[in-house]
Backbone as JSON Lines, residues from 0, in Angstrom:
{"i":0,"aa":"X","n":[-132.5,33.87,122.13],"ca":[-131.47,33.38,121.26],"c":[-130.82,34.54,120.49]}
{"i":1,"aa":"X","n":[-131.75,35.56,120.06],"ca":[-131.02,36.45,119.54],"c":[-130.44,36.97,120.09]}
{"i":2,"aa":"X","n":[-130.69,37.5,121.37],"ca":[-130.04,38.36,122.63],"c":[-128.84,37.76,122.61]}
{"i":3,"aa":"X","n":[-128.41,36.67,122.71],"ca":[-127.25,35.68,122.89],"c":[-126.21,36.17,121.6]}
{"i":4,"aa":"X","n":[-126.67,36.25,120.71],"ca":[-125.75,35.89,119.18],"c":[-125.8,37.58,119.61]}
{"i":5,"aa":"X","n":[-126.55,38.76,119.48],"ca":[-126.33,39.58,119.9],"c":[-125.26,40.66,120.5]}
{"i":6,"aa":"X","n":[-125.47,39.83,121.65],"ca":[-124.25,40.0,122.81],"c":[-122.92,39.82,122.74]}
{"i":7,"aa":"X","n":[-122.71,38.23,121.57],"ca":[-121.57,37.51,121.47],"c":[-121.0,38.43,120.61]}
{"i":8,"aa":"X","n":[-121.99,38.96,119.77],"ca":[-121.15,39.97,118.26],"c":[-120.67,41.06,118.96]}
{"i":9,"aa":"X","n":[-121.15,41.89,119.98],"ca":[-120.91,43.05,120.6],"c":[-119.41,42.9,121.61]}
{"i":10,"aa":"X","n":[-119.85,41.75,122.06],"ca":[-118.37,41.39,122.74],"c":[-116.73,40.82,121.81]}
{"i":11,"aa":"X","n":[-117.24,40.08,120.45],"ca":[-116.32,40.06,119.68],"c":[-115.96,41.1,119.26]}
{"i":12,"aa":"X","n":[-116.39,42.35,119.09],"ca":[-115.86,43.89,118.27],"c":[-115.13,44.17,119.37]}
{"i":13,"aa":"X","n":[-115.55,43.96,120.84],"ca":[-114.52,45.15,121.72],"c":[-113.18,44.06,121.9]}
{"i":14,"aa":"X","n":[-113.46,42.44,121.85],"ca":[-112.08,41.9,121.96],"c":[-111.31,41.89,120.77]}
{"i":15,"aa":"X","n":[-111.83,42.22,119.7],"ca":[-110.81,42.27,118.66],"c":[-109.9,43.32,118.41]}
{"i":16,"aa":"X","n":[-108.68,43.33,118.52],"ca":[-107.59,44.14,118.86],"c":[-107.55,45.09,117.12]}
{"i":17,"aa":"X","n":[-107.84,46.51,117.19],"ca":[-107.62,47.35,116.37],"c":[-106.05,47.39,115.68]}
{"i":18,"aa":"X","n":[-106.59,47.37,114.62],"ca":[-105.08,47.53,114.0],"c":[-104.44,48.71,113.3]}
{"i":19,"aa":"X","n":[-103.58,49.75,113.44],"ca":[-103.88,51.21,113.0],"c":[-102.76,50.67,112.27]}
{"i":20,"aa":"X","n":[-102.61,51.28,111.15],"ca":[-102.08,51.42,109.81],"c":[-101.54,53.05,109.73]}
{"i":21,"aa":"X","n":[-100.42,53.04,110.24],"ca":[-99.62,55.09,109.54],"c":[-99.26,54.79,108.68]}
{"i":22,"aa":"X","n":[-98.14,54.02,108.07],"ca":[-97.5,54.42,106.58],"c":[-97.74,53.39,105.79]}
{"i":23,"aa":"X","n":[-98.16,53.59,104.57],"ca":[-98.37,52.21,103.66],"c":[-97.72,52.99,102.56]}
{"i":24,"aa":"X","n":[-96.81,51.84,102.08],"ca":[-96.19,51.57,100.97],"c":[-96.98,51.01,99.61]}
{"i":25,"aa":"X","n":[-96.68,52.03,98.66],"ca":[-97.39,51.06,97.47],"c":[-96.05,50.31,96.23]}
{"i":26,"aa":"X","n":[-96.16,49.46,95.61],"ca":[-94.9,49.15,94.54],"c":[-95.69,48.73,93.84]}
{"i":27,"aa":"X","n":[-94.86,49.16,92.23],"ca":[-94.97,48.52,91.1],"c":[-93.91,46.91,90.86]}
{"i":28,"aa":"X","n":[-94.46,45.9,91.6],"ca":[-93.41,44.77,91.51],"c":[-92.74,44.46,90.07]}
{"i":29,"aa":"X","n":[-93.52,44.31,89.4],"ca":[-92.88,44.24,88.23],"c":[-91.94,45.01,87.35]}
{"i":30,"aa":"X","n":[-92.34,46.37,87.48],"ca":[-91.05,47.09,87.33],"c":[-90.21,47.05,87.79]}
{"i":31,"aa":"X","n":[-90.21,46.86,89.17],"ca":[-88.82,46.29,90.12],"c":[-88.42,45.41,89.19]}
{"i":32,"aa":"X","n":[-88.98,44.37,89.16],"ca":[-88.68,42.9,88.56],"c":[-87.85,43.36,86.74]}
{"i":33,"aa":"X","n":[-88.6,44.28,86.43],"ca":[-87.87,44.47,85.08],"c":[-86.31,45.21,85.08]}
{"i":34,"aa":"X","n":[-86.46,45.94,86.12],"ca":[-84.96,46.84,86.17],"c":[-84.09,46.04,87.11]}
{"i":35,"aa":"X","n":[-84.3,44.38,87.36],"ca":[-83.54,44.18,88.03],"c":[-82.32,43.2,87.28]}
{"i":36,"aa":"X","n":[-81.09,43.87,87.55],"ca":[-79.67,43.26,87.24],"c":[-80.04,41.67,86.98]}
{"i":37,"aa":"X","n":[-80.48,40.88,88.49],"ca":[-80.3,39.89,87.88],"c":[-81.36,38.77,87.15]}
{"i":38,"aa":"X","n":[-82.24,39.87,86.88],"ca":[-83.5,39.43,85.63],"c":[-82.7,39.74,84.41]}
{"i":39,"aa":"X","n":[-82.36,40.57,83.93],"ca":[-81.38,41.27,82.97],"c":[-80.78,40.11,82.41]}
{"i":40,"aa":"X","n":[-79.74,39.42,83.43],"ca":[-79.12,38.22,83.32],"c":[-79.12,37.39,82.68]}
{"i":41,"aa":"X","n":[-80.48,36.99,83.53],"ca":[-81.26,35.4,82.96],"c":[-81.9,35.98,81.85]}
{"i":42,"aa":"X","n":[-82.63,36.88,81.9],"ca":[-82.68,36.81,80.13],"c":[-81.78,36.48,78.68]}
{"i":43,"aa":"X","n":[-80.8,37.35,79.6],"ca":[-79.19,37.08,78.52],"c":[-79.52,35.87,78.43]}
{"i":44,"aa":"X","n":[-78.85,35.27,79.68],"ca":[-78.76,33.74,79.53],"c":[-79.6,32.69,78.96]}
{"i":45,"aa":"X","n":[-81.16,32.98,79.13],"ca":[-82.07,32.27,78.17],"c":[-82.39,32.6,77.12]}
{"i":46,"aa":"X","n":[-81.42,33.94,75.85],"ca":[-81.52,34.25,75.16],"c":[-80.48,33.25,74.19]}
{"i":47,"aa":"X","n":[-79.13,33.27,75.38],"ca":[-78.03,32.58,74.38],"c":[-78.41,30.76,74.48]}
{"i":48,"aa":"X","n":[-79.14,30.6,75.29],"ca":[-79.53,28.83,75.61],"c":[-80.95,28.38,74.24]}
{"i":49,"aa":"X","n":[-81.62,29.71,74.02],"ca":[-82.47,29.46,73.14],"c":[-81.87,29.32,71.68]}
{"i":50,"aa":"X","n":[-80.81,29.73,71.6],"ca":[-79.8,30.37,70.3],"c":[-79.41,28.85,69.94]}
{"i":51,"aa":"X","n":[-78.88,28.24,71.2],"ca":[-77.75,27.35,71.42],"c":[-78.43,26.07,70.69]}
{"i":52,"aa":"X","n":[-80.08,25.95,71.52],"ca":[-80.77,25.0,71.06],"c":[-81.24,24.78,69.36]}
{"i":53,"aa":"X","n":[-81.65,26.1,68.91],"ca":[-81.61,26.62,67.38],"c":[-80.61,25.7,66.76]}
{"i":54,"aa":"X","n":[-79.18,26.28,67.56],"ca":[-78.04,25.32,66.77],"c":[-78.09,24.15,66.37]}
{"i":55,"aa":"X","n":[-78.64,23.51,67.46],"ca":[-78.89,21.95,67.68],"c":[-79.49,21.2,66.7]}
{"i":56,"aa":"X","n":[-81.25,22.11,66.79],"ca":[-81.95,21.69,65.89],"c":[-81.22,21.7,64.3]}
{"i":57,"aa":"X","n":[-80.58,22.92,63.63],"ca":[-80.36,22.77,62.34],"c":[-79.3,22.21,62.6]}
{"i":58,"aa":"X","n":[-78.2,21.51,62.85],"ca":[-77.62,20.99,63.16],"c":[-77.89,18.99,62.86]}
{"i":59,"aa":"X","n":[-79.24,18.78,63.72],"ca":[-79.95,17.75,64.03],"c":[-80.65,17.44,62.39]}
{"i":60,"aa":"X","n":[-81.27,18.75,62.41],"ca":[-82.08,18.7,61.03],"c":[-81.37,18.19,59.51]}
{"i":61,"aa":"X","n":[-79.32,18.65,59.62],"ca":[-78.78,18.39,58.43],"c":[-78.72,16.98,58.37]}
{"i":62,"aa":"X","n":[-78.21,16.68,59.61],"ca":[-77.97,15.41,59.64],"c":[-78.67,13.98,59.29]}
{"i":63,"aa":"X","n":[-80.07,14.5,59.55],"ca":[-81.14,13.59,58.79],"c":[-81.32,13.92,58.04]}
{"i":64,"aa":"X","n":[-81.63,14.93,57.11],"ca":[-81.48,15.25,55.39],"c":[-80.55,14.65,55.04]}
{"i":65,"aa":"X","n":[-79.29,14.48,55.39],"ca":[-77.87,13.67,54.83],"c":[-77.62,12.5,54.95]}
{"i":66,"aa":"X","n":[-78.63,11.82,55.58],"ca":[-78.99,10.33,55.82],"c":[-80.03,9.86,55.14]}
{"i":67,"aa":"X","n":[-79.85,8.2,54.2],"ca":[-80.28,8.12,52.98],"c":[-81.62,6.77,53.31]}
{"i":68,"aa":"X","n":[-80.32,6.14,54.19],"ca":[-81.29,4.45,54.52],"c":[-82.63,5.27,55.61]}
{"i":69,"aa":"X","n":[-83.44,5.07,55.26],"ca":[-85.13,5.19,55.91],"c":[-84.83,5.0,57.53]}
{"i":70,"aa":"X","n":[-84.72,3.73,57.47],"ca":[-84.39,3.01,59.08],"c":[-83.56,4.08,60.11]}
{"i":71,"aa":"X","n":[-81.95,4.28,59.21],"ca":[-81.61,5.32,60.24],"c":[-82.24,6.52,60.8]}
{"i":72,"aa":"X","n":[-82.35,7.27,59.28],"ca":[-82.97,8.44,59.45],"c":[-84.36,7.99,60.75]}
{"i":73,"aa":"X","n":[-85.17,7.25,60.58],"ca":[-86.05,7.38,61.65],"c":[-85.4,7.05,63.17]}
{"i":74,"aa":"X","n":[-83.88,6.56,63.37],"ca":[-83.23,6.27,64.44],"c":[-82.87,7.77,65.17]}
{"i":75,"aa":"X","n":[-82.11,8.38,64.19],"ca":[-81.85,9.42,64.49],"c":[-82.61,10.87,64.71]}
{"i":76,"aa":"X","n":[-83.94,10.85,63.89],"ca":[-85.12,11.82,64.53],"c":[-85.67,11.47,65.91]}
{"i":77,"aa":"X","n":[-85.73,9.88,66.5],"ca":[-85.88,9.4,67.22],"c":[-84.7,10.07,68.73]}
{"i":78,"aa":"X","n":[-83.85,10.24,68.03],"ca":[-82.55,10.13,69.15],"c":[-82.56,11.7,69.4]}
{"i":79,"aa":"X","n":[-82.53,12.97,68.02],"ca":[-82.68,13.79,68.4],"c":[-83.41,13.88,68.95]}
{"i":80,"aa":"X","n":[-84.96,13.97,69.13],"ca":[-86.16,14.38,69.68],"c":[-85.69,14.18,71.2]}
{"i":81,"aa":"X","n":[-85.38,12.73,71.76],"ca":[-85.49,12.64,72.89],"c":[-83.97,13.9,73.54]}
{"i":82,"aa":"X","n":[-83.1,13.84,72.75],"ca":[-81.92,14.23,73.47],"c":[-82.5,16.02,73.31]}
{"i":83,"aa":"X","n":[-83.31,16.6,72.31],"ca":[-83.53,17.85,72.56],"c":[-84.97,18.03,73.98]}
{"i":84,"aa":"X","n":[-85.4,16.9,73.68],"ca":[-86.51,17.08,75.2],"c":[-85.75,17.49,76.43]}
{"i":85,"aa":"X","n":[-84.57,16.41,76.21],"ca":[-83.95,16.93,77.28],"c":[-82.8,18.23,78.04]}
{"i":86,"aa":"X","n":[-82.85,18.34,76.71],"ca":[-82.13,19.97,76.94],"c":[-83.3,20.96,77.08]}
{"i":87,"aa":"X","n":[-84.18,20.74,76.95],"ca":[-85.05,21.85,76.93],"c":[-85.7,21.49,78.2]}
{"i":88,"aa":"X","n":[-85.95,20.3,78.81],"ca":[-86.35,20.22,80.37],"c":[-85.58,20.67,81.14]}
{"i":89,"aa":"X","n":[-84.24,20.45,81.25],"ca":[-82.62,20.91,81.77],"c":[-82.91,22.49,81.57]}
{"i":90,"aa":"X","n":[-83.21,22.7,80.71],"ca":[-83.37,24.33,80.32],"c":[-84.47,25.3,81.44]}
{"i":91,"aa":"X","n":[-85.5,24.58,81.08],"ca":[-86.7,24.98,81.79],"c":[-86.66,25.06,83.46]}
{"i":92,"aa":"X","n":[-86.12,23.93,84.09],"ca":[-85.94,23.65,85.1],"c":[-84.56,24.58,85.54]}
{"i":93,"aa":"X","n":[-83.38,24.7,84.97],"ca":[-82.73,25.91,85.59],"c":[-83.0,26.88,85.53]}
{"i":94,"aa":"X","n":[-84.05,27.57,84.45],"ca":[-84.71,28.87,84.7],"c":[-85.88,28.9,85.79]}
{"i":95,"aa":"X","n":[-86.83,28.59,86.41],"ca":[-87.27,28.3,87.29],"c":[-86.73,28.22,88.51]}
{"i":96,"aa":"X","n":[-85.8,27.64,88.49],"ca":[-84.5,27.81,89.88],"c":[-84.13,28.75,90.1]}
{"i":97,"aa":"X","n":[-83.44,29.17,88.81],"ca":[-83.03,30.87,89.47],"c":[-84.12,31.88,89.34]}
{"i":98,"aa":"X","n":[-85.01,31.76,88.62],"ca":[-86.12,32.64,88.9],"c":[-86.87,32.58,90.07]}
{"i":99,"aa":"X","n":[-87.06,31.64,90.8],"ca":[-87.66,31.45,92.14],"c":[-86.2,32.21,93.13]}
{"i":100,"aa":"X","n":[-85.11,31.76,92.97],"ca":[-84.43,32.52,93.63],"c":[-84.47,34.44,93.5]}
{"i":101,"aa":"X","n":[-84.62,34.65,92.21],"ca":[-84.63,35.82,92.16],"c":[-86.11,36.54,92.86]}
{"i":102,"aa":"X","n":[-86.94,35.91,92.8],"ca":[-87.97,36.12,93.58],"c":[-88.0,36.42,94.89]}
{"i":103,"aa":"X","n":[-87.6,35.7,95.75],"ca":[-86.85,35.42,96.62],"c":[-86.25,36.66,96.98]}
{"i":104,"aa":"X","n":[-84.72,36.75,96.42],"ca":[-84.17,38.17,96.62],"c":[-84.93,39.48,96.76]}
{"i":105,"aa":"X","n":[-85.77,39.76,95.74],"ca":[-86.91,40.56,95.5],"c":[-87.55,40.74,96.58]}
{"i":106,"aa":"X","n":[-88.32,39.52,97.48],"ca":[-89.31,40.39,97.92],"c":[-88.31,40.13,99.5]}
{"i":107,"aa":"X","n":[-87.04,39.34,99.68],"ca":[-87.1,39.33,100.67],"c":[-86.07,41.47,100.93]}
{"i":108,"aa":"X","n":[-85.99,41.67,99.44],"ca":[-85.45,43.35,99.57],"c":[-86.23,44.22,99.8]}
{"i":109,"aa":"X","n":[-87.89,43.78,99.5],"ca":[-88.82,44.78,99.72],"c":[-89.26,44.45,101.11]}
{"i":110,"aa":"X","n":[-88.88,43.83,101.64],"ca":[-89.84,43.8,103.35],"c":[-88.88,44.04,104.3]}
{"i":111,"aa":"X","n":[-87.23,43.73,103.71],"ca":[-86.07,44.92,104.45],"c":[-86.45,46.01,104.11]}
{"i":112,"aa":"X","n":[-86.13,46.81,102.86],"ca":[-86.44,48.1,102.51],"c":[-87.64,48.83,103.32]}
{"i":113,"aa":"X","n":[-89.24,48.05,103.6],"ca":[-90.31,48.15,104.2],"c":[-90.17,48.57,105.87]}
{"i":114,"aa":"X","n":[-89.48,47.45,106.65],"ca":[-88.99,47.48,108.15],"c":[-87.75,48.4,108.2]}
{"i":115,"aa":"X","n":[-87.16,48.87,107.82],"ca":[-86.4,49.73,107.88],"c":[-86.8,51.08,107.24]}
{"i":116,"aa":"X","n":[-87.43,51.51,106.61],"ca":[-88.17,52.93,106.67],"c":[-89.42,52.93,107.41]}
{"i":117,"aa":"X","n":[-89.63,52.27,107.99],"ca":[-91.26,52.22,109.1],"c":[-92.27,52.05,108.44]}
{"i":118,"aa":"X","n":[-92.31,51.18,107.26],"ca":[-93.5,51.09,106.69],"c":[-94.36,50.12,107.31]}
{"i":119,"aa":"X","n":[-95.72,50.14,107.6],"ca":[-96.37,49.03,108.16],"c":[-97.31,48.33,107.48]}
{"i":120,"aa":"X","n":[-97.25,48.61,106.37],"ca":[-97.95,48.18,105.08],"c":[-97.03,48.64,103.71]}
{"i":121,"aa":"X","n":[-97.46,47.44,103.07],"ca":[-96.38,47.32,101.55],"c":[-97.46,46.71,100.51]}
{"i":122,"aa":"X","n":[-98.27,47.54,99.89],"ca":[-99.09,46.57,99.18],"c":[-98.65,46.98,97.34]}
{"i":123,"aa":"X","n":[-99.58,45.95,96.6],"ca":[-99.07,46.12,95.05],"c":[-100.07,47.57,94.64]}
{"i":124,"aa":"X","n":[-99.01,48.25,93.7],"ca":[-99.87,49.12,93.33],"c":[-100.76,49.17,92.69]}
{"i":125,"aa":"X","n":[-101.44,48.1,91.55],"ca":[-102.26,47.4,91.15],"c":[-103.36,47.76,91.64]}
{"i":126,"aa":"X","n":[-103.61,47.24,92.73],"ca":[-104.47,46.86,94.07],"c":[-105.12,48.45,94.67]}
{"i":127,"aa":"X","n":[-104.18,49.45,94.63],"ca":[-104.78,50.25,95.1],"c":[-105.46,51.36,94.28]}
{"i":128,"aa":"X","n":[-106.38,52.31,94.45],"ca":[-106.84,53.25,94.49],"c":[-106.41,54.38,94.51]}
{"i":129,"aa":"X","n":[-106.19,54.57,95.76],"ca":[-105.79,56.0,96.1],"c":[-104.74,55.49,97.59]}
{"i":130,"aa":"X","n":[-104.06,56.34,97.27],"ca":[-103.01,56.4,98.91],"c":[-101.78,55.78,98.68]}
{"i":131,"aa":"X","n":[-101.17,56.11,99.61],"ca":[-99.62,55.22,99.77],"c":[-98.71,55.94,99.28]}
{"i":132,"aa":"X","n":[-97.61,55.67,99.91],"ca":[-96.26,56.33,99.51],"c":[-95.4,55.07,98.26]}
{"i":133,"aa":"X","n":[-95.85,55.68,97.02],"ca":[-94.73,54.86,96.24],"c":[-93.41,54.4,96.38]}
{"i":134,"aa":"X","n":[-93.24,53.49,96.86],"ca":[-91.56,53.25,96.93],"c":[-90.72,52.33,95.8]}
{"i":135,"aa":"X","n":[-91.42,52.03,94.31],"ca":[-90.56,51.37,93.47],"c":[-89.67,52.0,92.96]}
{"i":136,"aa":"X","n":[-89.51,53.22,93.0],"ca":[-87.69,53.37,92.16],"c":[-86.87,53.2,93.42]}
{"i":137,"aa":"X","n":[-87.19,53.86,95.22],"ca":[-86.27,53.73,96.11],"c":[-86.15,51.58,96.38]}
{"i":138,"aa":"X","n":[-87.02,51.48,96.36],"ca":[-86.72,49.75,96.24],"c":[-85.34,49.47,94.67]}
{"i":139,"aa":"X","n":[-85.75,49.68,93.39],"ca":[-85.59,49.42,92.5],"c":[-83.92,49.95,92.32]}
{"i":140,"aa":"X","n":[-83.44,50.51,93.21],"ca":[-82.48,50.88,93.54],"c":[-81.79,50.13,94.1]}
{"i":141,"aa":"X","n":[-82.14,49.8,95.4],"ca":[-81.67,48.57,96.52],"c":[-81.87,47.21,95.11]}
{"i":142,"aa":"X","n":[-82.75,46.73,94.59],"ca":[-82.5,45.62,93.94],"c":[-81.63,45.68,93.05]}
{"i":143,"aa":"X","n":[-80.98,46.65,92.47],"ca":[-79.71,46.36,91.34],"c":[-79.86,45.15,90.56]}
């Protein structure tokens, strides 16, 4: 029986097809991700949407201070709350959209950038040790 399991292991090493590795790429993704144009963007943009909501609230907030009868005032904390849930789900959910898109862009620039300089490995620099040809500023370039 052992002879068997043996044999089978000796014959799985010679059928398993070697895989040689010449150039490996290492990246800092996230720096990509920080110098990129259209991260830049969406920050703007979820900077002025966070602003916008601010508005809302003091806005929301005078309006029930300036309301006297009990009943309303609890109508209208009622009405804001739900109508700011929903700007802020609306909110959340288009950042996520374009952030998955920008993702997207990202890595589908690093595995062009990768196949087109002959890299046959692209790993995070994180991850490694020692070795690899850094390519995040020549990527970080291509991502604009």
């Amino acid at each position: 029986m052992i002879k068997k399991i043996c044999s089978l292991a000796v014959l799985l090493a010679f059928c398993v097809p070697a895989f040689a590795v010449e150039k490996v790429g290492v990246i800092d993704v996230q720096k990509v991700v920080n110098k990129s144009a259209q991260v830049q963007a969406l920050k703007k943009e979820q900077e002025a949407k966070t602003k916008e909501l601010g508005q809302f609230v003091k806005k929301a907030n005078d309006e029930i201070k300036a309301q006297t009868d009990e009943k309303k005032k609890q109508e209208l904390v009622k009405k804001y709350e739900k109508e700011l849930s929903a700007k802020r789900e609306a909110n959340a959910k288009a950042y996520k959209t374009k952030l998955e898109a920008i993702d997207k862009t990202i890595s589908a620039t690093i595995n062009n950038y990768a196949k087109t300089n002959g890299y046959d490995l692209v790993i995070v620099k994180g991850a490694v040790l020692y070795g690899g040809e850094d390519i995040t500023e020549a990527v970080s370039k291509v991502v604009k």
